[in-house]
N, C-alpha and C positions, 0 to 999 in steps of 0.2 A: 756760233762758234762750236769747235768739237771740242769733247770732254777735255783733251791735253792742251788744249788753246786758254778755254777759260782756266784751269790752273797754272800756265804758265803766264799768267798776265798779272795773276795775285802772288807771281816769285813762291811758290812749292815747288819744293828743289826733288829731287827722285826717292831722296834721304827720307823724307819726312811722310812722303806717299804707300812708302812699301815696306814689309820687313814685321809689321803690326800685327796684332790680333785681330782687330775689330776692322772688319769689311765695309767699306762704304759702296754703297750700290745710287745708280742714278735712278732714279724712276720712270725718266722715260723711255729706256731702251731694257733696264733689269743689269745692265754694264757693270761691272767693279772699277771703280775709279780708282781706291786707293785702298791701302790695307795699314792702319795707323797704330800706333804703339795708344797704349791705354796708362791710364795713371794708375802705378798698385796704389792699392788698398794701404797697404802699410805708409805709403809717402802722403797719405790723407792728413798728418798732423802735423807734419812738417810744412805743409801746404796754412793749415790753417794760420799755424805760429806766423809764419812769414805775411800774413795778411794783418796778423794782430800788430808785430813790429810795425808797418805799414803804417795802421793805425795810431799809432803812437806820435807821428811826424804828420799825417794828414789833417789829422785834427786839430791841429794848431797851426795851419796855412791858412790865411781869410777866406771867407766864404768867396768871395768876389776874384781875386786869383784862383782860387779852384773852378771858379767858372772859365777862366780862360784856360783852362785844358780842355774845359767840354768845349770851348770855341775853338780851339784848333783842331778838338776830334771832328765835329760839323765838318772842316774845313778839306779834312781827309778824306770826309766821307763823300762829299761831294764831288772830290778829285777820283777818286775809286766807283762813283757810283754803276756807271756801265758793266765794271769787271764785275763789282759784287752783286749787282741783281742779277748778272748770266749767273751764277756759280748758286746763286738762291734756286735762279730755272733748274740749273745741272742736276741740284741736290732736294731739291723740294720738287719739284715738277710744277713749278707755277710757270705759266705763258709769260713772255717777256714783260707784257707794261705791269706785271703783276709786281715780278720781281723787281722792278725799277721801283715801282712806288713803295715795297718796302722798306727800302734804302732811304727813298724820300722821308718816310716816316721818321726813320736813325735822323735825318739832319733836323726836321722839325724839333725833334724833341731835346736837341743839343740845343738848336736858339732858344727855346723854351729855357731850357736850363741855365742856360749864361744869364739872361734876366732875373730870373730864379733867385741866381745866386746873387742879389743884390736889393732879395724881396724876403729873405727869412724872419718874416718880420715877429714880432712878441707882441706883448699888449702891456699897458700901466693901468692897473689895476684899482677903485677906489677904496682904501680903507677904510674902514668903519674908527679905526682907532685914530686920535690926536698925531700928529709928530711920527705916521708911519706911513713907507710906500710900497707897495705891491706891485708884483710885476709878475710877468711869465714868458719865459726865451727859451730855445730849441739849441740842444746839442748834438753830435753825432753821436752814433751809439757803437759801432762798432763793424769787423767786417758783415758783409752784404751777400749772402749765397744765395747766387740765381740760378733756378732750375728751370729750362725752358723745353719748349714741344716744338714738334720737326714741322710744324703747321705755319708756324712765324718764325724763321732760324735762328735773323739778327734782329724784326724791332722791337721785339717782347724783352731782349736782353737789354738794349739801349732805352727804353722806358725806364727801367731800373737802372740803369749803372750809371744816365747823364744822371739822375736824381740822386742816387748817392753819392756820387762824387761830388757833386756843389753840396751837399748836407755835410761831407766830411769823413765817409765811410769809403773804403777799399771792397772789389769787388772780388769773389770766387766765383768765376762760371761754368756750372755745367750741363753741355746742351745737349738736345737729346741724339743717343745713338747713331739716329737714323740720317742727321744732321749737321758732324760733329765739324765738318771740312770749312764751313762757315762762317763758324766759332773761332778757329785758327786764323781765317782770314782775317776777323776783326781786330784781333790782339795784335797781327802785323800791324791793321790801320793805327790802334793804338798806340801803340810801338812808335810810329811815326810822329804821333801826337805829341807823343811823353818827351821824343828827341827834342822837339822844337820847342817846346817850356819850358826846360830845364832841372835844375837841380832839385829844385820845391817839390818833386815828383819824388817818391820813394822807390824804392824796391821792391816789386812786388803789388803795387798800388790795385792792378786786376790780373789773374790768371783763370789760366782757362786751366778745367781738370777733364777729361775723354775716360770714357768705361759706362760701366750700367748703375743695376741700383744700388752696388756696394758704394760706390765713388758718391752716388746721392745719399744714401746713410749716414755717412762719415760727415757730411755737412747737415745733415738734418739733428743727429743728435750729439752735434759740439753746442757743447753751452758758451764757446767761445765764438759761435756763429749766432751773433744775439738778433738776427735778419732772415731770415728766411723766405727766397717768393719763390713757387713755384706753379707753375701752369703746366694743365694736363688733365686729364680723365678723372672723373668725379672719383673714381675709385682710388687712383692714387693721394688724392687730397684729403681722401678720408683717414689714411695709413700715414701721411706726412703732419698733415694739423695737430692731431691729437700729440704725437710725441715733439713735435715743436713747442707746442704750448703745455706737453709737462715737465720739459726743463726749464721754464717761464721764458722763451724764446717767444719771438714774434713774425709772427706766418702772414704772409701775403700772399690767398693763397687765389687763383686765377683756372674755375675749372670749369665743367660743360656747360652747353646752355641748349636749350631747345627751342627756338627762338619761333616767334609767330608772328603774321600780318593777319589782322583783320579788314576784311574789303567792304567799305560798307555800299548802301545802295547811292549816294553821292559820289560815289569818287569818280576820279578821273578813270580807266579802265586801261588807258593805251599807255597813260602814266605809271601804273600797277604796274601794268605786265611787265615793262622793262625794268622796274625795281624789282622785282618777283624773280625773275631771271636773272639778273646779276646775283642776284642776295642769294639763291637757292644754287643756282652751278657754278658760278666764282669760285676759283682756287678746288673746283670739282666737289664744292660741298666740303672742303675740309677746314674751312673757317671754326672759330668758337662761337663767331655771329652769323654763321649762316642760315638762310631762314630755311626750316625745318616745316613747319606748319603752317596750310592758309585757310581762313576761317573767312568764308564770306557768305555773304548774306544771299538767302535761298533764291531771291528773287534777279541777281546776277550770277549765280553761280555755273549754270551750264552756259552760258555768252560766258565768262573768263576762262573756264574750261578749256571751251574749243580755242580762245585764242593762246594757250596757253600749249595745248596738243600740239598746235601749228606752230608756235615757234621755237617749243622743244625739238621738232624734228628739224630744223633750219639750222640747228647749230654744229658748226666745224667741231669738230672732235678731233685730235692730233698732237703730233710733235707740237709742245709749249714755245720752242724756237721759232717756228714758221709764222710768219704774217698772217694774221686773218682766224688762227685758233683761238678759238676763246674758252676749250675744254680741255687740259691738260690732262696726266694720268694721275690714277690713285697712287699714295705712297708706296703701296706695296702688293701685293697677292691675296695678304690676310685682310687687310682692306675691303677688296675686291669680295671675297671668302663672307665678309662680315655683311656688306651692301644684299649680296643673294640669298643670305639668312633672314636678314630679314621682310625684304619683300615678300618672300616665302611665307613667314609669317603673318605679312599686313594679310596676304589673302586669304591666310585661312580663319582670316577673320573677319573676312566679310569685303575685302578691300579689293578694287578694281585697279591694274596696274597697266599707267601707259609708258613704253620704255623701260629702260633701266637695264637690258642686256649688255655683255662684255662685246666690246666691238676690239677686230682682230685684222679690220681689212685697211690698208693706207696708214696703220700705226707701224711706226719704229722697234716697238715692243713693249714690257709694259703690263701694268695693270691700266686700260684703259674702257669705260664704261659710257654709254649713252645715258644722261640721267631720266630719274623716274620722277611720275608725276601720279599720284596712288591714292583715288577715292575712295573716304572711308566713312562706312555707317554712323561711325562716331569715335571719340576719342581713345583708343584700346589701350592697352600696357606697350603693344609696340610703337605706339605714335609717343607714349608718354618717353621712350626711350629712346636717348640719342643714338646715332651712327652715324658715325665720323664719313657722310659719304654725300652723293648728290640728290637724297631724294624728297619729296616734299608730300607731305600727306594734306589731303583738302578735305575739309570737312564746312558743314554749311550752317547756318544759325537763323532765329528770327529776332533776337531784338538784340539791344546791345549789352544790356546784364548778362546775358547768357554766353553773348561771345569773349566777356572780359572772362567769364566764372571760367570756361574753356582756356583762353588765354593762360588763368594764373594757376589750374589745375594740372602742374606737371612740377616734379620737383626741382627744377631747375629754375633760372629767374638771372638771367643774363641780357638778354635783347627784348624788345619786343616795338611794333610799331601797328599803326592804323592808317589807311586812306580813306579817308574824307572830305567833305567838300562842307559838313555842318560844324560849325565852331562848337556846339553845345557837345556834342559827340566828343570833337579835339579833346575839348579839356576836360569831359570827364573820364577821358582813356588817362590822361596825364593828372589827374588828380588821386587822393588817396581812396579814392573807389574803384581805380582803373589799374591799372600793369604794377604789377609789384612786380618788375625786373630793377635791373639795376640803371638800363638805358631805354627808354619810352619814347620812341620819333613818331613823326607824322609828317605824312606824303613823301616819305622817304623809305628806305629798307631798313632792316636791324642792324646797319654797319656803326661801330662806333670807335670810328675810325682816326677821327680828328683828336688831336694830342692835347688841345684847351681845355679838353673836359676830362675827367674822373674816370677811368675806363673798371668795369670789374662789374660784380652782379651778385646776387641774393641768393638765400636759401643752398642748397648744394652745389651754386655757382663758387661758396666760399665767403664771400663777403670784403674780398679782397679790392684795393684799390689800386690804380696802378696809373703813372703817363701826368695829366692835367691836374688844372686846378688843385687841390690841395693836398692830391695824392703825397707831398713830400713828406706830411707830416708822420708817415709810416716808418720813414726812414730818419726820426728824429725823436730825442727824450725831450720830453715836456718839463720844467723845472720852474714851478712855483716862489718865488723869493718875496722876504718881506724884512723891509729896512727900518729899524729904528733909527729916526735922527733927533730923537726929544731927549728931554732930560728925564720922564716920566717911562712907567714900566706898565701902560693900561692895560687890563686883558678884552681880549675878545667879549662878546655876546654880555656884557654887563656882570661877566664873574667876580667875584671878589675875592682875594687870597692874601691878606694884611700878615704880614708876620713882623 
């Protein structure tokens, strides 16, 4: 569909397109789609109050009714899915089944959440004292300020907001810049949602806020924003965590990773390559799991090489619309600006570069790039440092100590995976002498993508948790209780205090 197609299908009216500050450009043609009004800075607290109100009704809806709003949002989402992964292509530059399975992820993580909300479970606790019971249950804590990257539009936002919303928290969203058109469409879908459950719904339950980093400010240092998740560039999380967490705010915070596969001499090779290439030029390299680093072992290393040359040069590069592209364009120029900086640098460090040129012939427009595939002596400052782009640096090992020490030698600690074919190997990549990432696969890529499990990562990754498994408990106070039902007043630990 053409740019006015996909916005008239998510009903943005002309009103709402034009007239703006903030330019939104498409990435794969460099097009202005829309020119959108931004949120002042001064409406930041009025923005927050109306969330707090919010809160005051939300948290006193049962868990389990809150879950059937996230089951009617699923249900929109599902209904909208075609318009809103076009409008994720329009505005992210992901190839079509990219954008689709985003959106899948938004429904995933609603059915997740309606069960959820019917699993907020607590513990009873054993006392030590006669005639007392213990216990420990989860409350909501307040609004939810989600800060997300133009790399995931919508399901980084709906990880957090189906999980607040069944925990009992109201959301503030704001998404990035670069991304903002997507953000707007979801608050429709919501909209829609909110219509069809009813009154139990407040005012206000999520809004979306549009601007730069004044508008993220304004929710990072409200102490009435006791929620904080933000994803994005290690640099920004180092400037958001610290002042979140000294107004005693709680940061979730979701940031780079440098992700590596080790190959070893077992593995399958035809199975590698094709997880090696999805992992490493998927979404063009702009994933937070994209695999960054390949570490194989000396003895396969020129045989994965060449097949790796070969089917780097096989791959469609193009319009993300078109059937058959599997390389979309860079978000942007500076992008593109930042990919050439650095290979620049892999070589002047010793590193052989195959690919990686701006390709200008059969594209639409565009920051669009052939990805690189860059042997390197050994592990530099540039290999140790991410860019947000498509390139993978290969570096080779001999035993397996060496290629884990490799592995966990980079300040990041988000993905990380091995091919295998020796189970001794498996488990001690997955044991605690193997991958200090956050996510450790095998005979698979660094995606960690599926919503069952705990998404988030270590060391400069943040340590933030986010989507599965017990990720809700971020979005909930902990509350320890202990009931006397005796006639006796015993203390703890064998104290004694007779008066």
């Amino acid at each position: 569909m053409e740019h006015a197609q996909v916005l008239s299908a998510l009903r943005f009216g002309d009103s709402e397109l034009s007239g703006g500050t903030l330019t939104v450009r498409s990435p794969i043609d460099g097009a202005d789609v829309a020119k959108l009004a931004e949120t002042p800075v001064s409406e930041m607290a009025a923005v927050i109050s109306r969330s707090k109100a919010a809160f005051k009704s939300w948290r006193t809806v049962p868990a389990p009714r809150r879950g059937e709003l996230v089951r009617l949002l699923g249900e929109e989402l599902r209904a909208a899915k075609e318009d809103l992964g076009a409008l994720v292509t329009l505005e992210a530059g992901k190839i079509t089944s990219e954008g689709l399975g985003e959106v899948q992820e938004m429904i995933d993580i609603c059915d997740f959440a309606v069960g959820l909300s019917r699993q907020l479970y607590g513990l009873t606790i054993a006392s030590e004292r006669p005639g007392h019971k213990m216990s420990e249950t989860w409350h909501p804590m307040g609004p939810c300020g989600v800060i997300t990257a133009f790399n995931f539009p919508v399901a980084v936002w709906s990880w957090n907001a189906a999980l607040a919303l069944v925990c009992g928290n109201p959301v503030i969203w704001k998404p990035s810049e670069k991304t903002p058109l997507t953000a707007l469409a979801c608050k429709k879908i919501f909209d829609k949602a909110v219509a069809r459950f009813g009154d139990d719904a407040p005012e206000d339950l999520m809004q979306v806020v549009i601007g730069g980093a004044q508008i993220g400010e304004a929710l990072v240092t409200s102490k009435d924003v006791p929620i904080l998740s933000a994803t994005g560039s290690t640099r920004m999380g180092g400037i958001v965590g610290p002042k979140v967490s000294a107004r005693w705010g709680r940061p979730i915070l979701e940031l780079g990773g440098n992700n590596a596969m080790i190959v070893a001499p077992s593995a399958d090779l035809e199975m590698a390559v094709r997880a090696i290439v999805f992992s490493a030029v998927g979404t063009a390299g702009q994933r937070c799991t994209s695999l960054r680093r390949l570490i194989v072992h000396k003895s396969i290393k020129d045989e994965l090489v060449a097949k790796l040359v070969k089917a780097y040069g096989s791959l469609p590069i193009g319009d993300p619309r078109s059937d058959g592209t599997l390389i979309g364009p860079l978000i942007d120029l500076r992008s593109l600006d930042a990919m050439q900086s650095a290979l620049a640098k892999a070589t002047a460090e010793g590193g052989s570069v195959h690919g990686g040129g701006q390709v200008t012939d059969g594209v639409p427009g565009g920051a669009y790039v052939a990805p690189a595939l860059v042997e390197m002596p050994g592990q530099t400052e540039t290999v140790k440092t991410e860019t947000f782009a498509p390139i993978l640096y290969v570096m080779e090992y001999e035993d397996l100590e060496e290629a884990i020490d490799l592995q966990n030698d980079v300040p990041q600690g988000l993905s990380s995976c091995i091919f295998t074919l020796n189970m001794r190997e498996a488990e001690t990549f997955l044991s605690a002498t193997g991958s200090d990432c956050g996510i450790a696969n095998v005979n698979i890529g660094p995606s960690g993508a599926e919503i069952g499990g705990a998404f988030g990562g270590e060391k400069e990754t943040g340590g933030g948790r986010e989507s599965g498994s017990d990720a809700w408990k971020g979005y909930m106070r902990r509350q320890t209780s202990t009931v006397n039902y005796s006639a006796e007043l015993p203390l703890a630990q064998g104290v004694k205090f007779d008066i």
